[in-house]
RONUFI-169640 format. One line per 4 residues: number of its first residue (from 1); for each residue x, y, z of C-alpha. Coordinates in steps of 0.001 Angstrom, whole numbers. Layout:
BEGIN
NUM = X,Y,Z ~ ...
***
This chain:
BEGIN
1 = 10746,124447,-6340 ~ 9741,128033,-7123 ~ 9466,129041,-10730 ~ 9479,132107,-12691
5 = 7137,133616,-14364 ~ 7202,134503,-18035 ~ 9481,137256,-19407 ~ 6385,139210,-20529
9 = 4191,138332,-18009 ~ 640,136432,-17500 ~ -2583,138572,-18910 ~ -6515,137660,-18139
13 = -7770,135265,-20234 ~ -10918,136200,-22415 ~ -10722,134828,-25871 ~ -12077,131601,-26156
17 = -10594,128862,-28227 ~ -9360,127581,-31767 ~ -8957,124256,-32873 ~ -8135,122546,-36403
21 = -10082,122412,-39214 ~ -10727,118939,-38191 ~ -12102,117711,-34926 ~ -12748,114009,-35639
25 = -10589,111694,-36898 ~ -13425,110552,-39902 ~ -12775,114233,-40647 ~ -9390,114494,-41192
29 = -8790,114218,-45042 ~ -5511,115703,-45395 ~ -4494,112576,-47411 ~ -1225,111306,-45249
33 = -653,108355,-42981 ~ -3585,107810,-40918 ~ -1982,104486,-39698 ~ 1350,104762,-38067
37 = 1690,108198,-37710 ~ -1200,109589,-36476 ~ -1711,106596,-34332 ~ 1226,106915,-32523
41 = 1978,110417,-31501 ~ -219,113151,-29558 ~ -2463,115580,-30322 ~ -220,118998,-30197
45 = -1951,122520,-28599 ~ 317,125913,-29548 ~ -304,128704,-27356 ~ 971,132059,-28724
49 = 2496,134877,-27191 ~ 1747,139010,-26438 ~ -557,140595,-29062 ~ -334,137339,-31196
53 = -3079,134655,-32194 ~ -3564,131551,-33338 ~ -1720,132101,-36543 ~ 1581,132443,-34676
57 = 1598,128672,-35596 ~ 36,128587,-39190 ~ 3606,127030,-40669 ~ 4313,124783,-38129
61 = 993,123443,-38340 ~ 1365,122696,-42201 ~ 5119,121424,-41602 ~ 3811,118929,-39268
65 = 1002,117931,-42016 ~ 4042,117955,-44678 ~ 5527,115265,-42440 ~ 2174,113029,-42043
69 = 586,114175,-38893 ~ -3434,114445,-39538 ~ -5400,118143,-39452 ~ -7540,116695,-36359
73 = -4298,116459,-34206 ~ -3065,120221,-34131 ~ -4357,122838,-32710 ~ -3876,126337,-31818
77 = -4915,128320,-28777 ~ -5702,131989,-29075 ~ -6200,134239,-25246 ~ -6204,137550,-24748
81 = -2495,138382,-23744 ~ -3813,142268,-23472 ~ -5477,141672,-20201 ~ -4165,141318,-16752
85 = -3472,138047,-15550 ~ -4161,134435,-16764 ~ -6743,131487,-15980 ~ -5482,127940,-16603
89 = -8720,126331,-16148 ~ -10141,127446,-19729 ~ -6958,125933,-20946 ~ -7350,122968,-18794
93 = -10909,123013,-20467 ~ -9160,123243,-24203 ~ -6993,120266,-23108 ~ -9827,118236,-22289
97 = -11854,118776,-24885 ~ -8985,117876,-27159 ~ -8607,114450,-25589 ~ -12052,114214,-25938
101 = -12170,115180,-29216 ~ -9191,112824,-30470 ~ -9779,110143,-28018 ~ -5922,110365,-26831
105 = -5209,110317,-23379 ~ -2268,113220,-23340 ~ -915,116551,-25693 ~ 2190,117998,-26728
109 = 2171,121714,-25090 ~ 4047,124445,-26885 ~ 3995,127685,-25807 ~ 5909,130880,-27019
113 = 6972,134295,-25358 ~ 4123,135019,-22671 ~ 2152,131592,-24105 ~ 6006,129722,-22671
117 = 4892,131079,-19025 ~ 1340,129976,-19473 ~ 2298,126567,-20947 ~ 4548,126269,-17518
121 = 2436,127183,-15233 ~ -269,125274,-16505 ~ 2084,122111,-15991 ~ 2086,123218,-12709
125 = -589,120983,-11169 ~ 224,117438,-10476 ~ -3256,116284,-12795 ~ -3243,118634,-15378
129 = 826,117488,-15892 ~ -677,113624,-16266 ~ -2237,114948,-19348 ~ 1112,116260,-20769
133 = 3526,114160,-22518 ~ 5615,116750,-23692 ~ 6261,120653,-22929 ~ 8212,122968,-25318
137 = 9221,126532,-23881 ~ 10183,128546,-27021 ~ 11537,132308,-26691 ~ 10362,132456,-23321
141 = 11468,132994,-19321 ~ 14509,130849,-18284 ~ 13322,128293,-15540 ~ 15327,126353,-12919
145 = 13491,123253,-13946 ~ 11710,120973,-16469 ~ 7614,121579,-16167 ~ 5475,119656,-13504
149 = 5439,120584,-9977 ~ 7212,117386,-9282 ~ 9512,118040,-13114 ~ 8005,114995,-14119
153 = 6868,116249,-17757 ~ 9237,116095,-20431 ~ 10736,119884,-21435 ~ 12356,121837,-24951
157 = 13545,124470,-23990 ~ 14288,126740,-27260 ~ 15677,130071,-27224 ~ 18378,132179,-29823
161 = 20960,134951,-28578 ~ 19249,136801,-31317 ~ 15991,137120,-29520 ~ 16413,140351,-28543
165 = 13179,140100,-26352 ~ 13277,136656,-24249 ~ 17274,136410,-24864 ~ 18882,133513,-24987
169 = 17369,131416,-22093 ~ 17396,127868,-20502 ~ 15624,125453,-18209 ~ 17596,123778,-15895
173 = 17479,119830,-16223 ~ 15269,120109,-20162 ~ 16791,119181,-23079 ~ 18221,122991,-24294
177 = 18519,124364,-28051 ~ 19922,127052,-28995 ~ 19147,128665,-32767 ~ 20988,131213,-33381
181 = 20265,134010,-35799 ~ 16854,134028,-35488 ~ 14522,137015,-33374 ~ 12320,136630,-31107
185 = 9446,135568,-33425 ~ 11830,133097,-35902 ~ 12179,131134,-32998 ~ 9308,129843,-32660
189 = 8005,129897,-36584 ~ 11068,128517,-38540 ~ 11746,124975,-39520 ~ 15047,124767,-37141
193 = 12420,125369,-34520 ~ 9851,122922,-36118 ~ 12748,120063,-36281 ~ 13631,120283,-33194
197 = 9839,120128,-31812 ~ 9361,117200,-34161 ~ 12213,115232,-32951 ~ 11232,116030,-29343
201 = 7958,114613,-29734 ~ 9020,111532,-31638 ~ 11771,110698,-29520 ~ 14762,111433,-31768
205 = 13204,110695,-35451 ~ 13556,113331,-37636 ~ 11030,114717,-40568 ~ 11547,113848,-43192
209 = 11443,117723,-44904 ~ 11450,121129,-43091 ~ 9429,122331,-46329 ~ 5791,122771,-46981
213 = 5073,120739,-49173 ~ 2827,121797,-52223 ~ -741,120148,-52140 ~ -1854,120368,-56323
217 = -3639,122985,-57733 ~ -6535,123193,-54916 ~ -6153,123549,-51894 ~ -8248,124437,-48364
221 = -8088,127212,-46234 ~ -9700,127847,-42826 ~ -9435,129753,-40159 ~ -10933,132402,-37611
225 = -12314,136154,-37658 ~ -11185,138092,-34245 ~ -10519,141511,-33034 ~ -7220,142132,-32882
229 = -5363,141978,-29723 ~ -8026,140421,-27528 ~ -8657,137533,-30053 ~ -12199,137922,-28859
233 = -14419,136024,-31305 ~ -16402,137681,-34456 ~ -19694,135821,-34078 ~ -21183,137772,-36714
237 = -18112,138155,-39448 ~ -18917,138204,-42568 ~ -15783,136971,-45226 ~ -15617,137748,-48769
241 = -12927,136333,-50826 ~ -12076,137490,-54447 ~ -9220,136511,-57106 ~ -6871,139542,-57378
245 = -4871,140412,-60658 ~ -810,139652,-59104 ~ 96,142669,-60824 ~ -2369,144929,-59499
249 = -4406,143881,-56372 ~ -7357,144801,-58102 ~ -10586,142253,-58082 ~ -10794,140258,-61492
253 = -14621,140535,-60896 ~ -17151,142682,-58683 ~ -18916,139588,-57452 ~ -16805,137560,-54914
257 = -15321,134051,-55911 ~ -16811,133032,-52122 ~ -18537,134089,-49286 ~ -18532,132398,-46060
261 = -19947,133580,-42430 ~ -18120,133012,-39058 ~ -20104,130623,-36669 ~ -20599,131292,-32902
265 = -16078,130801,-32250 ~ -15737,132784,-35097 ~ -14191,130232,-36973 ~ -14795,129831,-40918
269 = -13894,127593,-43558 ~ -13031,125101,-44824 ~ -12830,126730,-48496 ~ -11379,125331,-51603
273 = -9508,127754,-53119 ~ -6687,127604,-56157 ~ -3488,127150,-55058 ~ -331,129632,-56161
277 = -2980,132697,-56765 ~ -3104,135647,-55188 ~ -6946,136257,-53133 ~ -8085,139140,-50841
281 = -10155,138091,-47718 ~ -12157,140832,-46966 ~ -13729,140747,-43511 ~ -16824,142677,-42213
285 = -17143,142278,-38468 ~ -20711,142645,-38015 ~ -20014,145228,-34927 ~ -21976,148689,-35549
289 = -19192,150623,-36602 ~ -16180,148595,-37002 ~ -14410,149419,-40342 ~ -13602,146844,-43247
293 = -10494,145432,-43369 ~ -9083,144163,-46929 ~ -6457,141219,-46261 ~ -3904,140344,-49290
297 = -2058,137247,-49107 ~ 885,135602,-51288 ~ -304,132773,-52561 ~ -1147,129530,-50628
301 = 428,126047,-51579 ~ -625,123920,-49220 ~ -3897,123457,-46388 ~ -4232,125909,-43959
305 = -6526,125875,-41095 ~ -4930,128682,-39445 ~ -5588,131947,-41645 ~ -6986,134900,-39479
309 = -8615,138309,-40042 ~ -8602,140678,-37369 ~ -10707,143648,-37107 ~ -9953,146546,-35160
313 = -11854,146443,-31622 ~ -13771,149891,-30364 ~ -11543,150429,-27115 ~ -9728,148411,-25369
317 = -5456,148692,-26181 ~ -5573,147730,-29500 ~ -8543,149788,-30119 ~ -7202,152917,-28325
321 = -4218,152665,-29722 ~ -5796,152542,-33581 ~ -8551,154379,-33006 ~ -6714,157724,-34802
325 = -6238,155621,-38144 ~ -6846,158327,-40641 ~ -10794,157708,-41863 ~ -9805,159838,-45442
329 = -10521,159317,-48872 ~ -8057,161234,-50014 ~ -5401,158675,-48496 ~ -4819,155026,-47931
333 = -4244,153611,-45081 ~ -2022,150218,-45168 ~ -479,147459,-42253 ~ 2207,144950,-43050
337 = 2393,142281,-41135 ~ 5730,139787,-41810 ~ 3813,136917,-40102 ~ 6983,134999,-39156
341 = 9448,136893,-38371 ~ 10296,141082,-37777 ~ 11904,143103,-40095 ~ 15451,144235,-38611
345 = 17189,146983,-40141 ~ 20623,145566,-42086 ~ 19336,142199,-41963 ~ 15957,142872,-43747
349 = 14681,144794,-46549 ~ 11284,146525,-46881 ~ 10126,148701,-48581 ~ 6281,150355,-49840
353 = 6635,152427,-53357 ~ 10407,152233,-53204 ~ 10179,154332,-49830 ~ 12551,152224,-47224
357 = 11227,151237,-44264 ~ 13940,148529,-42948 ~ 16201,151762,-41401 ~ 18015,151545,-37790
361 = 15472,154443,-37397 ~ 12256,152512,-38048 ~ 13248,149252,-37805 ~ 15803,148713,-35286
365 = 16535,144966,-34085 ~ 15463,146031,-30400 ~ 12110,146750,-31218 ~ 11490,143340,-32983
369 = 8808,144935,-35522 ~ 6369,142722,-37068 ~ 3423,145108,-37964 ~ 3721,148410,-38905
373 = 944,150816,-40101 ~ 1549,153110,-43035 ~ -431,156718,-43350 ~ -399,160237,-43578
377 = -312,161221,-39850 ~ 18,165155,-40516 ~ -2672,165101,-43718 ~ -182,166768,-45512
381 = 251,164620,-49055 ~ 3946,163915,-48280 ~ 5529,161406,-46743 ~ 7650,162221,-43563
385 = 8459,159229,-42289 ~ 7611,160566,-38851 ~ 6558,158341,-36209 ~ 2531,158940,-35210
389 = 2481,160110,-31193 ~ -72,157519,-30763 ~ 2281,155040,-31586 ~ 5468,156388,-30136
393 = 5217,154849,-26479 ~ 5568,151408,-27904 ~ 9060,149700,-27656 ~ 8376,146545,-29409
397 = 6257,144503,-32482 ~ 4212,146991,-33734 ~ 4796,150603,-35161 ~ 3515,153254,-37493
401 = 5008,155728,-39813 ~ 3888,158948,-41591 ~ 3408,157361,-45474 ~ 1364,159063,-48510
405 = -510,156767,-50162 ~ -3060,158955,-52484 ~ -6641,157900,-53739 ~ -7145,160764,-56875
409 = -6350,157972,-59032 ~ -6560,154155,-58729 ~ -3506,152420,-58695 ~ -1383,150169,-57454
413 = 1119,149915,-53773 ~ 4110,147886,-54144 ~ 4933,146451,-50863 ~ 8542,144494,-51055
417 = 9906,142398,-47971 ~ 13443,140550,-48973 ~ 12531,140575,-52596 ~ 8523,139037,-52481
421 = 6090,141601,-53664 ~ 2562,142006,-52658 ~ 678,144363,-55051 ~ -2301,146189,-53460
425 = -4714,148746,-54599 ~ -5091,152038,-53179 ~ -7952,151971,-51539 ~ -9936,154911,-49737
429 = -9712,154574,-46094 ~ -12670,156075,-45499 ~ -15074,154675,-47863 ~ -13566,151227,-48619
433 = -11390,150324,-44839 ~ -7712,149213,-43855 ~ -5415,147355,-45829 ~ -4005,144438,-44507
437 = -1058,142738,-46351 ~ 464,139904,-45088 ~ 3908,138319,-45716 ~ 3910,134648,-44445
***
């Protein structure tokens, strides 16, 4: 039976893989069920979709935890979805090594957007289907059957009307959800979606929450250091993490509360942290001129193996396409990403030093915007709101805009999505790097 591929497309392969925090089960210390649980169900492997990493999945993974599966039984896989084509045999690899690693003989696949037509294709091969007990297709091509060559491996198919990128798709012969009201990136993050992957792989049992559950007043955080786009690991990443004042974004002191290196996948961590406080992750890449990129976070309430910092490659799209970042102390230069879902104008609010951002004009539900970068394009101290040309052939997920931030005197950006506030400091973009604020 011929199948389609996915609605963005297959890309080469490149980046190399990301598991858990945990990879044996003496490891895995995330204090729930060890017994019945975690016994009884399969390791699960998200693959993300276009321009996206591992991260995609950073609140499913901790709603599954919240519900008592163990750190050493989720993963995430990060490729390059910037290249030209794909390779299932370095996922087959991942697969493997996962089995190997938990000593279960299948996984739960999950794959979103242009990860859905990876995750389908993979499943196409008689033996690498044996080692799949169930497949979930979120925001992705519709299909005229479940996964396996033969449809022998047990499909979700997830999609939502409001996905104005994948649409609202099925699989013919899968168990089909719709979720309406959510884009193309809500699909796959929110807890509807994590329900219904939860009941799929537990044969009807529900969780017992949809919440993240708070973990006390410490808690870990991992994660990986990767160029952005590629996902091409930082062997050489250097991570600096200091206490910010909420108010201000400013360090509370010089010296950083912890510094931690990235090892030969680029991963880092495990760090204890306080929970509820706000941090920046700064991130050094250890490439001969790569710029610094400052990372602010709201505040973290439960374990997270999945927090990344990307650095901006030299060439390549992602690097071509950022390579005319303003490098300008006089201004700051500032990205906000809404990790898990896009701002869409009249549904949405953001906003950066009570300018608006969430407009039909900058934001419109077609273009599904989830980063957008925020500088003085024309150098001339004002804000215009005019789109950069570098960014203006791009339809969808990420965009820029022509924002003042100035640098004379230190102070304080207020960055507001749907009523959280991130307070950063005005950093110079020459001198100190990008500014990286993330909404999770």
């Amino acid at each position: 039976m011929a199948k389609l591929n996915s609605v963005l497309g297959m890309f080469i392969l490149l980046g190399m893989l990301a598991a858990s925090s945990c990879k044996k089960d003496k490891d895995c210390d995330n204090n729930h069920n060890h017994g019945s649980i975690c016994d009884s169900v399969h390791p699960v492997i998200f693959v993300h979709g276009f321009l996206a990493s591992g991260d995609t999945w950073a609140n499913q993974v901790m709603r599954f935890t919240s519900n008592g599966y163990c750190d050493n039984l989720l993963y995430a896989y990060d490729w390059n979805s910037v290249g030209g084509g794909s390779d299932v045999a370095l996922l087959d690899a991942f697969v493997d090594s996962v089995l190997a690693w938990t000593g279960k003989t299948q996984v739960d696949l999950v794959g979103h957007s242009a990860g859905g037509g990876y995750g389908y294709n993979y499943c196409e091969d008689t033996t690498r289907a044996k080692k799949v007990a169930h497949y979930v297709h979120i925001g992705s091509s519709s299909q005229s059957s479940p996964a396996g060559k033969n449809d022998e491996v047990p499909t979700l198919c997830i999609s939502s009307p409001d996905d104005l990128v994948a649409g609202n798709t099925t699989v013919t012969g899968a168990t089909n959800v719709t979720l309406s009201g959510t884009d193309h990136y809500e699909v796959a993050t929110s807890a509807a979606a994590f329900i219904e992957m939860y009941k799929f792989f537990r044969g009807g049992i529900a969780p017992n929450t949809s919440a993240i559950t708070p973990q006390g007043s410490e808690i870990k955080v991992s994660g990986k250091a990767v160029s952005l786009g590629e996902n091409a690991a930082l062997t050489n990443a250097t991570i600096k993490i200091f206490e910010v004042d909420p108010n201000t974004g400013l360090r509370l002191n010089s010296t950083p509360n912890y510094v931690l290196s990235a090892n030969a996948k680029g991963q880092w961590g495990p760090q204890n942290i306080k929970a509820n406080t706000k941090y920046e992750f700064e991130i050094t890449s250890g490439v001969s001129g790569d710029r610094v990129i400052h990372y602010y976070r709201e505040g973290f309430t439960h374990n997270n193996p999945l927090v990344y910092l990307r650095t901006i490659p030299q060439g390549g799209l992602a690097g071509t396409l950022l390579a005319g970042l303003p490098k300008n102390d006089n201004q700051s230069v500032v990205a906000i990403f809404t990790a898990n879902q896009a701002t869409i104008a009249g549904r949405d609010s953001l906003t950066a030093n009570n300018t608006v951002l969430s407009t039909t004009a900058i934001t419109p539900a077609s273009k599904t915007v989830i980063a957008m970068f925020l500088y003085d394009d024309n150098n001339n101290q004002q804000t215009d709101l005019t789109q950069p040309a570098l960014f203006s052939f791009l339809n969808q997920f990420l965009t820029a805009r022509d924002v003042y931030f100035q640098t004379s005197t230190p102070s304080a950006i207020t960055l507001r999505f749907n009523g959280r506030n991130l307070q950063v400091p005005n950093l110079k973009s020459n001198t100190d790097g990008v500014i990286v604020a993330v909404f999770d």
